[in-house]
C-alpha positions as CSV (number, residue, x, y, z in Angstrom):
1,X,75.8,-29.5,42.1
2,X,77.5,-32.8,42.6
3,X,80.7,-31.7,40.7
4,X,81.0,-29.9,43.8
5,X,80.3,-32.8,46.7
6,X,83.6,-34.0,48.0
7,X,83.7,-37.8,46.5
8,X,83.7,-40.8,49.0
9,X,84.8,-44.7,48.6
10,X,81.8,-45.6,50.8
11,X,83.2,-49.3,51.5
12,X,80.6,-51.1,54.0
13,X,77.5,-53.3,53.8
14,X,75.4,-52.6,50.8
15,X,74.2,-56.3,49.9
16,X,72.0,-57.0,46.7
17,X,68.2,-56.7,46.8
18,X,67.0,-60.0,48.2
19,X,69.7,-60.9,50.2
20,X,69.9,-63.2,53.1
21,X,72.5,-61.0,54.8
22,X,71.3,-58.8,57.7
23,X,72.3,-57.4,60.9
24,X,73.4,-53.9,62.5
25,X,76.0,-53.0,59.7
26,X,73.3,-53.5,56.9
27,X,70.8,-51.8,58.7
28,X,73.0,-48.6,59.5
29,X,74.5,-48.5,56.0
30,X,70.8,-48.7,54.5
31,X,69.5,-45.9,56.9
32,X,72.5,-43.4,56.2
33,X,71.8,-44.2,52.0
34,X,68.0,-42.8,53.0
35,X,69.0,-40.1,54.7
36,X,70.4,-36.5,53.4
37,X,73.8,-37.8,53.4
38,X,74.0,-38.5,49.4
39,X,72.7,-34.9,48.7
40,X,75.9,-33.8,50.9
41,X,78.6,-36.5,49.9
42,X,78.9,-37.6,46.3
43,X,78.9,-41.4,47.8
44,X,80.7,-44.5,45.4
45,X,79.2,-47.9,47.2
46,X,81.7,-51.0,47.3
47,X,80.4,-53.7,49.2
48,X,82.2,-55.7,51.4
49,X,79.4,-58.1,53.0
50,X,79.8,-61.8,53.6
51,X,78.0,-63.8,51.3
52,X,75.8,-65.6,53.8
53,X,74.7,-66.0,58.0
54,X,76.2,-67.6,59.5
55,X,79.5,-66.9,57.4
56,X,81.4,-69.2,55.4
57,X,84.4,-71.3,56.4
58,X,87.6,-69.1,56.8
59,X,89.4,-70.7,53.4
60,X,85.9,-69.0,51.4
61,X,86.6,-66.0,53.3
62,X,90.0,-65.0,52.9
63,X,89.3,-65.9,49.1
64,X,86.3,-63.6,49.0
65,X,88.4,-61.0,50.9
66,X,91.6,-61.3,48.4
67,X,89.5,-60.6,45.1
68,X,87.5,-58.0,47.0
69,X,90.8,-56.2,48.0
70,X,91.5,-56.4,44.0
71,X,88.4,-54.9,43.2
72,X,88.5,-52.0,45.7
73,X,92.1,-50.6,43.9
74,X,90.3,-51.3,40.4
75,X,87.4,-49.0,41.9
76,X,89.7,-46.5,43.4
77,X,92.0,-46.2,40.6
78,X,89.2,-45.7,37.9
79,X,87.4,-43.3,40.2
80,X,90.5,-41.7,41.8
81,X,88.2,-40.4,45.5
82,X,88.9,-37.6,47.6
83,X,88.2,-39.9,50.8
84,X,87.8,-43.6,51.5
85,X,85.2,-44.0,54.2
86,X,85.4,-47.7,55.7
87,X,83.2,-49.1,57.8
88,X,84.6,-51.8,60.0
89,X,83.7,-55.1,61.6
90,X,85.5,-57.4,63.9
91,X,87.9,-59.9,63.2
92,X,89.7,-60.4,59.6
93,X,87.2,-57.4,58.6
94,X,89.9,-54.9,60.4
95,X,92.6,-56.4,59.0
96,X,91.2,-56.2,55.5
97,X,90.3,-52.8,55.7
98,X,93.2,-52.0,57.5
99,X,94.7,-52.9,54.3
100,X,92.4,-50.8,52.2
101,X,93.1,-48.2,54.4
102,X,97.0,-48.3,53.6
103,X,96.3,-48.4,49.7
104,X,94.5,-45.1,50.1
105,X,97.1,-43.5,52.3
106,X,100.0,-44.5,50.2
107,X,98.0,-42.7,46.9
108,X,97.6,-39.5,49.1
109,X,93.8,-39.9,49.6
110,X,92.7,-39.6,53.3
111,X,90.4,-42.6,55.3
112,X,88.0,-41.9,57.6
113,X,87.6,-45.2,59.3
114,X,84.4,-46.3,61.1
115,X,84.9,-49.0,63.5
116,X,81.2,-50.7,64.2
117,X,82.5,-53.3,67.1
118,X,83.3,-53.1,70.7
119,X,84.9,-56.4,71.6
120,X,88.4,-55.6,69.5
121,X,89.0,-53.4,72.6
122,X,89.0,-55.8,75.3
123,X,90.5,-58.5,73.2
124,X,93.3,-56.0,73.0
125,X,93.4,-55.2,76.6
126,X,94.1,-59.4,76.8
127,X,96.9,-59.6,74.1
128,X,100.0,-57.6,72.9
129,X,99.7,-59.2,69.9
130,X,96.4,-57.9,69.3
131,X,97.3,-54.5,70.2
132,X,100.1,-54.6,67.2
133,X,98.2,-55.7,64.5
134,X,95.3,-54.0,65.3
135,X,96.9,-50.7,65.6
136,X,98.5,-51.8,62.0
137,X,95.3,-52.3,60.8
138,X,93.8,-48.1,61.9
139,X,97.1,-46.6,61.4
140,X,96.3,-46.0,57.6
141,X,93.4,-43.9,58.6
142,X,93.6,-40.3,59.0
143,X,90.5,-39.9,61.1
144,X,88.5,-42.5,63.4
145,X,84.5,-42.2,63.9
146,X,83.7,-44.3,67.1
147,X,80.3,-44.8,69.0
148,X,81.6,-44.1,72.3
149,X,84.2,-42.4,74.5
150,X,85.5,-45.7,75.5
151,X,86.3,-46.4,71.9
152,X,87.8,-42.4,71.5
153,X,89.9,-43.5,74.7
154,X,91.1,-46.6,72.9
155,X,91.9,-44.8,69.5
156,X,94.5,-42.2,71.8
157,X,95.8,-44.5,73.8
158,X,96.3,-47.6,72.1
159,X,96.2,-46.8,68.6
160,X,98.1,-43.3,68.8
161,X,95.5,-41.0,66.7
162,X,95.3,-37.3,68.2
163,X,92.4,-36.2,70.1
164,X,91.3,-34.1,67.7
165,X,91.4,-37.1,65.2
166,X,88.9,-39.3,66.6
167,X,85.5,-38.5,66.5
168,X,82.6,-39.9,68.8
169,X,79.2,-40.1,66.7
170,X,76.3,-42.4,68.2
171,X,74.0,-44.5,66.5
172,X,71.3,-43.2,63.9
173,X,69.1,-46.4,64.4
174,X,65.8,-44.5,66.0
175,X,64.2,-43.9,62.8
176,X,60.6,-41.6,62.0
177,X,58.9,-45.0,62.2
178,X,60.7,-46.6,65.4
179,X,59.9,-43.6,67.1
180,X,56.2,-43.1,66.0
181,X,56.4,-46.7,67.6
182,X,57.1,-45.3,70.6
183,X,54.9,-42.3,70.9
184,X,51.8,-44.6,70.2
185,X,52.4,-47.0,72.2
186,X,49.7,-47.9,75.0
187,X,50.1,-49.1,78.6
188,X,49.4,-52.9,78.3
189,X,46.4,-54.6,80.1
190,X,47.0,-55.6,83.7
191,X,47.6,-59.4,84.1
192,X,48.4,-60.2,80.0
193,X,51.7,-61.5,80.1
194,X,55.3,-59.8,79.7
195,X,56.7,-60.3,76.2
196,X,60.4,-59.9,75.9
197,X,62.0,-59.6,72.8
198,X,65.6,-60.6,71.6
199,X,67.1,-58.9,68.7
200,X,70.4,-60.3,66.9
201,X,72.8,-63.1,66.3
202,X,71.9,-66.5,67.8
203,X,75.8,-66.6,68.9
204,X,77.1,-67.9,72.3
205,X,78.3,-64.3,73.0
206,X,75.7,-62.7,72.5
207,X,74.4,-63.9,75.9
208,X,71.5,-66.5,74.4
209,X,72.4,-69.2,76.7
210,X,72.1,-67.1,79.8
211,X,68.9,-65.3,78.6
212,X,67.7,-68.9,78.0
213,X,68.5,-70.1,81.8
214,X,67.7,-67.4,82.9
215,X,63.7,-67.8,81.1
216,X,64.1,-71.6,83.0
217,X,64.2,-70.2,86.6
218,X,61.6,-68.0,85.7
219,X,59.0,-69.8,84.6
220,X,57.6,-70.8,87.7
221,X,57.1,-67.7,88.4
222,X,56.5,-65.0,86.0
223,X,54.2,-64.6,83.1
224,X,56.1,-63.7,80.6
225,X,56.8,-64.6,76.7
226,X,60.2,-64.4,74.8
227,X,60.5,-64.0,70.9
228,X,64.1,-64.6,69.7
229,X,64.6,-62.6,66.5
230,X,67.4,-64.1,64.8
231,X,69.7,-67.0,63.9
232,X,73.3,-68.1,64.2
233,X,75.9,-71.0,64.6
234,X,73.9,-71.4,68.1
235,X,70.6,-72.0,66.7
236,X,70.0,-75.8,66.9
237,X,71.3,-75.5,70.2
238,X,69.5,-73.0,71.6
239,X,66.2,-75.0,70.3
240,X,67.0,-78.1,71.9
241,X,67.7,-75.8,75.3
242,X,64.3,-75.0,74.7
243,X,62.6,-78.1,73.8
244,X,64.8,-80.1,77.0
245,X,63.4,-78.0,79.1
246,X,59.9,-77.9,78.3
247,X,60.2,-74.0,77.6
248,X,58.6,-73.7,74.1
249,X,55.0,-72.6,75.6
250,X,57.2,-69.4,76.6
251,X,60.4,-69.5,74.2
252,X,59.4,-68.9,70.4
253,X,61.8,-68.5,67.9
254,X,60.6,-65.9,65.0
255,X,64.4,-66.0,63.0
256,X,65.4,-62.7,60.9
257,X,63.0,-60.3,61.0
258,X,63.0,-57.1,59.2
259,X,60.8,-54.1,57.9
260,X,56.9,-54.4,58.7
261,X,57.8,-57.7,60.6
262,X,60.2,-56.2,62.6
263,X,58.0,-53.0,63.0
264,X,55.3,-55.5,64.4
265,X,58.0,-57.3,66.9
266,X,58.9,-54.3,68.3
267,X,55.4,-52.9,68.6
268,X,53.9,-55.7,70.5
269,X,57.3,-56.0,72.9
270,X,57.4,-54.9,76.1
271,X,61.2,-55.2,76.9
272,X,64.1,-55.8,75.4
273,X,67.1,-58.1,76.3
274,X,70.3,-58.1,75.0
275,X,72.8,-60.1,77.2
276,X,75.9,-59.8,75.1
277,X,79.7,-60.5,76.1
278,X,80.7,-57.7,74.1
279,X,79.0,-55.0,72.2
280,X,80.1,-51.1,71.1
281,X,76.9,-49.2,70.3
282,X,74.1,-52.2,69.4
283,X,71.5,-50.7,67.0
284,X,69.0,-53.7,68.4
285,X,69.2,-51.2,71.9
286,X,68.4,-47.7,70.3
287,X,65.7,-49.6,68.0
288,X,63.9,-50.6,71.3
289,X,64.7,-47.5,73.2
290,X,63.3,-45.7,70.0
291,X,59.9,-48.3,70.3
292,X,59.4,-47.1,73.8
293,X,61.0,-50.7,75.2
294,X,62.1,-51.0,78.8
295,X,65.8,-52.3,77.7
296,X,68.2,-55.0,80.0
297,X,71.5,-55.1,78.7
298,X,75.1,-56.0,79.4
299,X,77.1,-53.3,80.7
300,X,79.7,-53.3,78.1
301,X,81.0,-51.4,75.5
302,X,79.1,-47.9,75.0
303,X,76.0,-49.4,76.6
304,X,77.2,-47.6,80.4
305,X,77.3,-44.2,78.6
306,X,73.9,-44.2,77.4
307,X,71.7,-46.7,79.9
308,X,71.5,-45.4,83.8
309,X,71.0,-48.7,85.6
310,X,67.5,-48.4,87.4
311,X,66.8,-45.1,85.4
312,X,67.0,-45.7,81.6
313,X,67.2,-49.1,81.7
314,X,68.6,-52.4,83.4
315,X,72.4,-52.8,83.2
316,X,73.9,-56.5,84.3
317,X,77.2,-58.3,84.1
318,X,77.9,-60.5,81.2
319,X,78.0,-64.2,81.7
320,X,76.3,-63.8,84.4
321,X,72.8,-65.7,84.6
322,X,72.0,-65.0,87.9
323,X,72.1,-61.2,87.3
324,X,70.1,-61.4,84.7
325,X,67.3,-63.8,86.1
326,X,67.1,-61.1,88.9
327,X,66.6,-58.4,86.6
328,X,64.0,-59.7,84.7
329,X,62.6,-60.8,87.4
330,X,62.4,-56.9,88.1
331,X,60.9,-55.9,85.2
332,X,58.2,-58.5,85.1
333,X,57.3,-58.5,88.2
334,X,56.8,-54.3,88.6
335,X,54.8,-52.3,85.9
336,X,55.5,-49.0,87.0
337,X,59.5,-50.0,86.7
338,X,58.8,-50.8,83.0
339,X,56.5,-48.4,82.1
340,X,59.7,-45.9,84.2
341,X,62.4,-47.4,82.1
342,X,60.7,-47.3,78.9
343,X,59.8,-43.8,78.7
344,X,62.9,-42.6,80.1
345,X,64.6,-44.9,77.1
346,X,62.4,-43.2,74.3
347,X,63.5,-39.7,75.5
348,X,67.0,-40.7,74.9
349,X,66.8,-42.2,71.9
350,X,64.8,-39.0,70.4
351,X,67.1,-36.8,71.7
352,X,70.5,-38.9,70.8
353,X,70.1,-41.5,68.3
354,X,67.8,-39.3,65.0
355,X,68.9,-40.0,61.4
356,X,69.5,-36.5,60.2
357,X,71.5,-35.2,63.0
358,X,74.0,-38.5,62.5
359,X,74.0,-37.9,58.5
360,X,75.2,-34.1,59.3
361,X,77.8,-35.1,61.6
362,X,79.7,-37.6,58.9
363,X,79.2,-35.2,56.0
364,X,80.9,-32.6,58.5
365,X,83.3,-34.8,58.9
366,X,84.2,-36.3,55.3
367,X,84.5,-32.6,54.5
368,X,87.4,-31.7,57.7
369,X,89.1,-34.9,56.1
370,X,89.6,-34.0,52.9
371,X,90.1,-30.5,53.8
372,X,93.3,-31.8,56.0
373,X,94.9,-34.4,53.9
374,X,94.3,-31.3,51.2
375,X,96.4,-29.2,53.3
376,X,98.7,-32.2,54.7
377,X,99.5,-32.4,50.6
378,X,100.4,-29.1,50.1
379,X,102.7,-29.0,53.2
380,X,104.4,-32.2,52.1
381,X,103.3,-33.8,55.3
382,X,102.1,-37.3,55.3
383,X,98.5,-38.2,55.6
């Protein structure tokens, strides 16, 4: 039965049992390996994960990224695919699977590539420069799966795929357990306090310095807790934010959390907050949405598409503290707002964000791929 699976390059985050590495790509990669994807798509893992988080200085990565490069064309020669499916990050990641991407093209094998970030698109908005190597970089794909229409939008108008090229497939994040989460979950007692949660890098952009100030004006008026769930190259600082301002009665930092622990986080949370200067589709959001979690996040990237500000959720502008001190002062200060958002939020993400319905979609879509650059062969038409 396998003989007759189309056979994919899967290049994207597959790190080594025990690894320190974590984050959205990891999680999403992990999720579509347990799904019915590999019954489907006769899948060939390469990884292409940094080696640590925070990650190393730029001369470590370019040298990790060089002999990686080598050992994708060992892989592909020796296995010879009929796709290369690359998941993408930000930064030097799109250029080195931009690069990957080319290799494939040139040896007549289609690319379906995935891109998994949403601040590539304002940075090109800001830069013609960007805009030409980053088009460089997609151009050796045939097709483009994005998270939102914003990013479809991008991929016609910036980097010149077809329409019918580009392909908009949401997040598969709200899992059997996240969701069981959510259906379980009880009204909490009146007058125990609010517990926010924050999910993801400790990174200046990803808003932890105004969720932080924003937790200062608060506290003199709201009960309320905040676990931060995750670390960064802001860590230390965001610590001694806390500890200057005599906020670590109400601050508490957990670091990475993941499986029962992050089960438990999520359980005993009442509302997310993700702040971010830039996102596409954050998996943190549909996890909480999925754990019945009011959510108040930046309106950026795909975020707009799926959150309905005051219905689904709270929407505020990045970089903006005052915003969001005024909408948490919202949902801390009104129950039946939170207990609104929430279940709004968990309909969504059951209806939206499920495993199986994502893991159809790409199979669907390897298969069109290497149907067309089948037929773009025979035609003697470029891939």
């Amino acid at each position: 039965m396998t003989a007759n699976l189309p056979r994919a390059l899967f290049v994207g985050a597959f790190p080594p049992p025990g690894t320190t590495v974590l984050g959205g790509m990891v999680t999403s990669c992990r999720l579509l390996l347990e799904s019915t994807l590999p019954s489907q798509v006769a899948l060939d893992l390469f990884d292409s994960t940094q080696i640590s988080n925070p990650p190393p200085p730029l001369r470590v990565r370019l040298f990790r990224a060089a002999a990686r490069f080598v050992r994708y064309i060992r892989r592909f020669e020796k296995q010879r695919p009929d796709v290369v499916l690359l998941f993408v990050a930000l930064g030097g990641s799109i250029v080195e699977k931009g690069a990957m991407a080319w290799y494939a093209r040139l040896r007549g094998v289609p690319v379906v590539m995935f891109p998994r970030g949403g601040a590539v698109v304002d940075d090109c908005e800001r830069s013609g420069l960007t805009r030409q190597w980053v088009r460089a970089s997609f151009r050796g794909a045939r097709t483009i799966v994005c998270q939102s229409e914003v990013w479809r939008s991008f991929a016609v108008d910036v980097l010149g795929f077809e329409r019918s090229n580009v392909v908009v497939m949401r997040n598969w994040t709200a899992t059997a357990d996240l969701l069981g989460i959510g259906e379980r979950r009880e009204r909490r007692a009146a007058g125990a306090p609010v517990r926010l949660l924050f999910l993801g890098w400790l990174e200046r952009d990803k808003g932890v310095f105004e969720l932080l100030e924003a937790c200062r004006r608060l506290a003199a008026t709201r009960e309320f807790i905040v676990e931060i769930a995750g670390e960064g190259n802001a860590s230390e600082e965001a610590r001694a934010f806390v500890t200057s301002h005599g906020l670590g009665s109400i601050v508490h930092f957990r670091g990475w959390l993941r499986g029962d622990g992050l089960h438990a986080a999520l359980r005993d949370a009442d509302v997310l907050v993700l702040p971010s200067w830039a996102e596409g589709l954050p998996n943190a959001m549909v996890e909480a949405m999925a754990a019945r979690l009011a959510v108040v996040v930046s309106a950026v990237g795909a975020i707009p598409e799926i959150i309905a500000d005051g219905f689904s959720g709270m929407l505020v502008e990045p970089r903006n503290a005052t915003a969001l001190t005024d909408a948490l002062a919202q949902v801390t200060g009104d129950p039946a707002l939170r207990e609104r958002l929430a279940g709004e939020s968990f309909r969504i993400a059951a209806r939206e964000f499920a495993l199986e319905q994502a893991a159809d979609r790409l199979a669907e879509v390897i298969r069109a791929t290497v149907a067309a650059g089948r037929a773009g062969r025979l035609s003697g038409h470029t891939l």
